[in-house]
N, C-alpha and C positions, 0 to 999 in steps of 0.2 A: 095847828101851830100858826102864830101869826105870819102871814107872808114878808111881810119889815123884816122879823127879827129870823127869818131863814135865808133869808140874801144877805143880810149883816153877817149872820155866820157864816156862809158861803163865803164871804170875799177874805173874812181873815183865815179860814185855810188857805186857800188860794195864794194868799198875801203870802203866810207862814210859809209855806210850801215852795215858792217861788225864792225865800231870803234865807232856806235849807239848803234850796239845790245850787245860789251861787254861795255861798259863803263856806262852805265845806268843801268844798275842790280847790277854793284859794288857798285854804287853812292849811291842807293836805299839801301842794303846790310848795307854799311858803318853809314847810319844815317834811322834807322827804325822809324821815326818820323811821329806820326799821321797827314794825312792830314790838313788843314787849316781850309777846310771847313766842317771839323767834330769836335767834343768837347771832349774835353781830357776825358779817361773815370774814373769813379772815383775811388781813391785807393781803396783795399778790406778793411774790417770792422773788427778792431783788437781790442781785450775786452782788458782790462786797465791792469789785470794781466797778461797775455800773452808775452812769449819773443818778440821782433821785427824781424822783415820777414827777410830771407836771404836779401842780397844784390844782386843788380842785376847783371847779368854777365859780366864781363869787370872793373870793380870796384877794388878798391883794396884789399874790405874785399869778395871779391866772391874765391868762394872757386874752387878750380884745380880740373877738371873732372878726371884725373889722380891719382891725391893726394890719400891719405887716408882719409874718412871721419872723423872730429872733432868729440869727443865724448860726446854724448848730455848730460845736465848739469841735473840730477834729478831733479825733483819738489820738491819743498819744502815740508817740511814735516807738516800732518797734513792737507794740502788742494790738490785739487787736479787744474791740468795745462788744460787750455782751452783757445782755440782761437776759432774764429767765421769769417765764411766767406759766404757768400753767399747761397755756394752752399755745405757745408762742416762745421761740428762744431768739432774740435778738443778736446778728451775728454782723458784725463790719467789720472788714479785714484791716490790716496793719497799715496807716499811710493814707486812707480812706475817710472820707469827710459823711457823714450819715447825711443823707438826705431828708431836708426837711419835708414834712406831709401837717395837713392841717383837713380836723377832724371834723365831720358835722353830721350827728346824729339827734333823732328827735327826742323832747323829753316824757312823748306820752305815746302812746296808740291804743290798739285795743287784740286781743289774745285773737292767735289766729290769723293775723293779719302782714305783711311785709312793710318792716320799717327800716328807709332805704339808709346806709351808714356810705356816706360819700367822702371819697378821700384826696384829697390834692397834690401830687407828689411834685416839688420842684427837683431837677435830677439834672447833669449833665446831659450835654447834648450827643454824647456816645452812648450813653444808659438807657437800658429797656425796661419799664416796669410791667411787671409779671408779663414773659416774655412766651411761654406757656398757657398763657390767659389763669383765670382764677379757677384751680383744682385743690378739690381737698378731698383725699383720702379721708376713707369712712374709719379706717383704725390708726389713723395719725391722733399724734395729743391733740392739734388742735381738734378735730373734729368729736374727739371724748370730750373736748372743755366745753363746746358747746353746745353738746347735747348734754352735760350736767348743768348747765347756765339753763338751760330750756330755751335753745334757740338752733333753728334749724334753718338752711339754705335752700331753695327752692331749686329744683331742677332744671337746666340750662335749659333743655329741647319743650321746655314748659311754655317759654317765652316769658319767666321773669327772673331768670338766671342774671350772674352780673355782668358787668357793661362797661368796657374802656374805651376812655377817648383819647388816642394817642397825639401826639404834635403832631401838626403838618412837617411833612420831609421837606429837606431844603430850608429850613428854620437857621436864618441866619444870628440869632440870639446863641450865647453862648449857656445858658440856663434856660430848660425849656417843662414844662406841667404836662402831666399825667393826671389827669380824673378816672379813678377807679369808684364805679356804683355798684357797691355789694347789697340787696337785699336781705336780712332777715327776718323770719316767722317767729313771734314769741308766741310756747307753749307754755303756759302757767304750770304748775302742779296743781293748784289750788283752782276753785272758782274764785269770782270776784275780783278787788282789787289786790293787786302784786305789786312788787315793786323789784325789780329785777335787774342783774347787769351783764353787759356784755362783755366776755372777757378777752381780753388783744385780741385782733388780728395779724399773722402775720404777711407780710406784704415781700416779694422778694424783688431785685432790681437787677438786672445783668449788667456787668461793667465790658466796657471794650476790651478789654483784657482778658477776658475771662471770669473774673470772676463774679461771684454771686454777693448781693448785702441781702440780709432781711433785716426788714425795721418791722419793730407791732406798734400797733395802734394801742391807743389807753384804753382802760374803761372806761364806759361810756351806762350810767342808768338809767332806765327807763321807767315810767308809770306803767301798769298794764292795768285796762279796763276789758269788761266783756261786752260785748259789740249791744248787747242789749240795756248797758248801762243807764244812758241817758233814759230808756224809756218807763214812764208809771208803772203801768199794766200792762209787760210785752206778753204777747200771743203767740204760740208756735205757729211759725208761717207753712202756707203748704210746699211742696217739695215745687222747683222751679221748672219750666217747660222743658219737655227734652230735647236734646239738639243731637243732631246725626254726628254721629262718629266713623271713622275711616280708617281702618288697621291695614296694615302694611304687612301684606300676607304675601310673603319672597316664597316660598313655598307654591303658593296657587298660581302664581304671575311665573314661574320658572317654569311650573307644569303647563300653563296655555302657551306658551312660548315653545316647549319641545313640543306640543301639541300639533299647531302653527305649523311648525318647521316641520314636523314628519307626515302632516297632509301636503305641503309644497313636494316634499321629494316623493310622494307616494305619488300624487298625480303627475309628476316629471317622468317618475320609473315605468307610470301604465302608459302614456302617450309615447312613449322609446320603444315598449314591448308593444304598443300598437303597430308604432312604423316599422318595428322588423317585421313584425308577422303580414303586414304588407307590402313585404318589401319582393321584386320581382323573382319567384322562382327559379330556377334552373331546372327542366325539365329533360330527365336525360332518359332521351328518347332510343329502346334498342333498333339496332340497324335492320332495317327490314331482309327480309328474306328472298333471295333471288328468286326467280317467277317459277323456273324449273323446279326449284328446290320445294316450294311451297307447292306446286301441283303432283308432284310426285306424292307427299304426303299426305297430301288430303286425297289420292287415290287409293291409294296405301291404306287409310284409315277406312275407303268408303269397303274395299275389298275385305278387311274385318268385321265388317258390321252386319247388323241381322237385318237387314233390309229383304233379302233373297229369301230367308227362312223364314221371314213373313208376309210374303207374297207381295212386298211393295214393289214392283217390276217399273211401274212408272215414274216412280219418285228414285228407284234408284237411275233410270237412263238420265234423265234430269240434271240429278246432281252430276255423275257426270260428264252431263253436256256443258253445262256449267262451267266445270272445272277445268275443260280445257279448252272454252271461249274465254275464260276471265286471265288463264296460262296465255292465247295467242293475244291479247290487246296487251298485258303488262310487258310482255317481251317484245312486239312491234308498237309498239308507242297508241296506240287507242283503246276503248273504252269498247272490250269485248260482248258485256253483256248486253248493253243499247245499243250496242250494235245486230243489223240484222244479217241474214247469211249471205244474200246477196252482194252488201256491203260491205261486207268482212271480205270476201272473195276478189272484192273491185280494189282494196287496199291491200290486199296479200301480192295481188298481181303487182302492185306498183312498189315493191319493199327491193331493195336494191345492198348488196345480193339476192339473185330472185331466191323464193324459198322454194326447197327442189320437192319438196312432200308436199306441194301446193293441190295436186289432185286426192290424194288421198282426204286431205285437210274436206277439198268439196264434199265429198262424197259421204263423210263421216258428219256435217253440216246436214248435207241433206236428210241422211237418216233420224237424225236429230227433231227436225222439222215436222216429220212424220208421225212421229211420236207424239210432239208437243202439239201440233196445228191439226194434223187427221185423225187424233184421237185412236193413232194405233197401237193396242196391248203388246206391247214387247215380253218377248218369254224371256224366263230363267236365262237360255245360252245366248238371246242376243243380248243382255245386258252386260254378263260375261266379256260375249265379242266388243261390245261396245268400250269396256275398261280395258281391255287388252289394245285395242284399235287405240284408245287414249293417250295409254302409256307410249304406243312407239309414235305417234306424233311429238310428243313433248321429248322425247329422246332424240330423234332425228332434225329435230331445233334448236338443240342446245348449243352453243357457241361452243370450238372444238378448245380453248385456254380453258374454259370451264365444265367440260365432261369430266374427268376425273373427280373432282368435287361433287358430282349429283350422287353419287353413291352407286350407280346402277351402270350397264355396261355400254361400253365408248359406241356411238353410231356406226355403223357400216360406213367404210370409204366409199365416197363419192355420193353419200345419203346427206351429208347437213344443208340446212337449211341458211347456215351465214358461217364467216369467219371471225366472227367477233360481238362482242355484247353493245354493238352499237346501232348494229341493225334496226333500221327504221323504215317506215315510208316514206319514200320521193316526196317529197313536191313537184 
């Protein structure tokens, strides 16, 4: 093909092409006329006393978005002003002036998409519009009318929920505006181009009084395109990058928190049960045993025992020589056993009252000596003698308040060794 006549063709596509895609959206724009083969829909449902509906835009009684709005005509008095639509029942009490609102919503967007219906309410300066903020029950009529319209509300905690802008307080005007921005999503039924309407909204206002007005909004029609309209040849795009999401899990955040909390008191509880179990004892100590009391029975114990019948003759003189050196140092105030016999003797002499069995004391010392220092095998009877010799030393020193408690029989008059358990060595 010649290359002239492939770029001359090329340009009147191009040209054509270009004088399709403006001239047919004008065409469409200029006569918003329901298709043929759909059914005209049916007007909204106006009660017999109710003004009649604005006029539609482009008319001669439609009012200039510019303009100042007409000031609405009270209700008569004694009844109160209602219309009814659908999806909106328009209520102003008796004596009540309806509050003007002025409407602005768009004439086109594209499905899927939030087209914002903004509303202007002039109101007294005691009136609250939507005092509540903007809620709509999902099985109220309105919210049926507008999901049969094919238009839905976005979710407040979405961040495109709607949006009041109240007066500043302290508004010394005596008429003051309300701008309510309500979003909505137009869902088609269909692909492609729609033409769809939104039907009332209604808007409610709180009076100082008490009471409640709602006023609806008009209808309001839109063009609806699909977001891929404009384009020749759209492509399915790929799926968009992911972005981290954050769930709000009261469940796990409640569980680290009791979590939290019961290691705080569990280490509070162990560091308390540390400090008692270290905390200073009470050691209750039983009361010792008088020195009598205690040599009497460890003589006692030695004369039961098989020492004799097995021929220990030296370990038994022993223990009780023992027993009744460790007897005189606990009852004259020193340290019997490191003591030598010599020394024992030098401090028995200085004990005040003297102790009157002080020679026997020697003499039962010295045999002692003989045993342990000369290496002499004591028989069966002198061990014998030696425990008998024992016992009446430790009898005849017992304090005479404290004989009767040793168990065993009172000392011979004019045999003790002291008159009281206080007996000590002089200095």
């Amino acid at each position: 093909m010649n290359p002239v006549r492939w770029t001359l063709r090329r340009a009147c596509l191009t040209a054509t092409s270009l004088l399709v895609a403006v001239a047919v959206p004008a065409l469409v724009y200029a006569q918003p006329d329901v298709p043929a083969d759909e059914p005209e829909p049916p007007p909204p449902a106006i009660s017999d006393d109710a003004p009649a509906p604005p006029p539609p835009p482009g008319s001669a009684g439609a009012s200039d978005p510019g303009a100042p709005p007409a000031p609405a005509a009270p209700s008569p008095a004694g009844a109160a002003a209602e219309r009814t639509w659908v999806s909106c029942t328009e209520h102003v009490p008796s004596g009540a002036t309806r509050p003007v609102i002025q409407e602005t919503f768009p004439a086109t967007g594209f499905s899927g998409y939030a087209a914002p219906l903004t509303i202007v309410v002039t109101h007294g300066k005691g009136e609250t519009v939507l005092p509540e903020g903007f809620k709509l029950q999902r099985a109220s009529d309105a919210a049926r009318g507008l999901t049969e319209a094919g238009f839905v509300i976005p979710e407040a905690d979405a961040g495109a929920g709607p949006t009041i802008a109240r007066p500043a307080p302290g508004s010394p005007e005596e008429r003051v505006t309300t701008t309510v921005i309500v979003p909505f999503v137009a869902l088609p039924p269909k692909p492609g181009r729609n033409l769809m309407e939104l039907p009332p909204v209604p808007v409610a206002i709180a009076r100082a009084s008490g009471e409640v007005v709602t006023v609806c909004t008009r209808p309001h029609r839109i063009l609806i395109e699909d977001p891929i309209a404009n384009e020749v040849d759209p492509k399915v795009k790929p799926n968009p990058e992911p972005r981290p999401q954050r769930e709000d899990w009261a469940f796990a955040r409640h569980a680290a928190l009791a979590a939290l909390a019961g290691a705080v008191l569990a280490l509070l509880l162990a560091w308390l049960i540390r400090r008692w179990r270290q905390r200073p004892k009470v050691v209750h100590v039983p009361p010792p045993k008088l020195p009598w009391i205690a040599a009497m029975e460890e003589l006692s114990a030695l004369r039961r025992s098989s020492l004799l019948a097995e021929g220990h003759t030296d370990e038994f003189f022993d223990r009780v020589s023992d027993c009744v050196r460790r007897y005189l140092g606990a009852r004259y105030g020193f340290d019997g056993l490191e003591t030598t016999s010599d020394e024992m003797r030098s401090l028995l002499r200085r004990v005040r009252p003297p102790v009157l069995v002080l020679p026997e004391i020697g003499e039962f010392l010295s045999d002692c000596d003989l045993v342990k220092f000369a290496r002499v095998q004591p028989t069966e009877q002198d061990c014998r003698d030696a425990l008998e010799r024992g016992e009446q030393i430790i009898r005849r020193t017992i304090p005479q308040q404290a004989a009767p408690s040793a168990g065993n029989a009172a000392p011979p008059a004019g045999a003790s060794g002291g008159s009281s358990t206080s007996d000590e060595v002089s200095s």
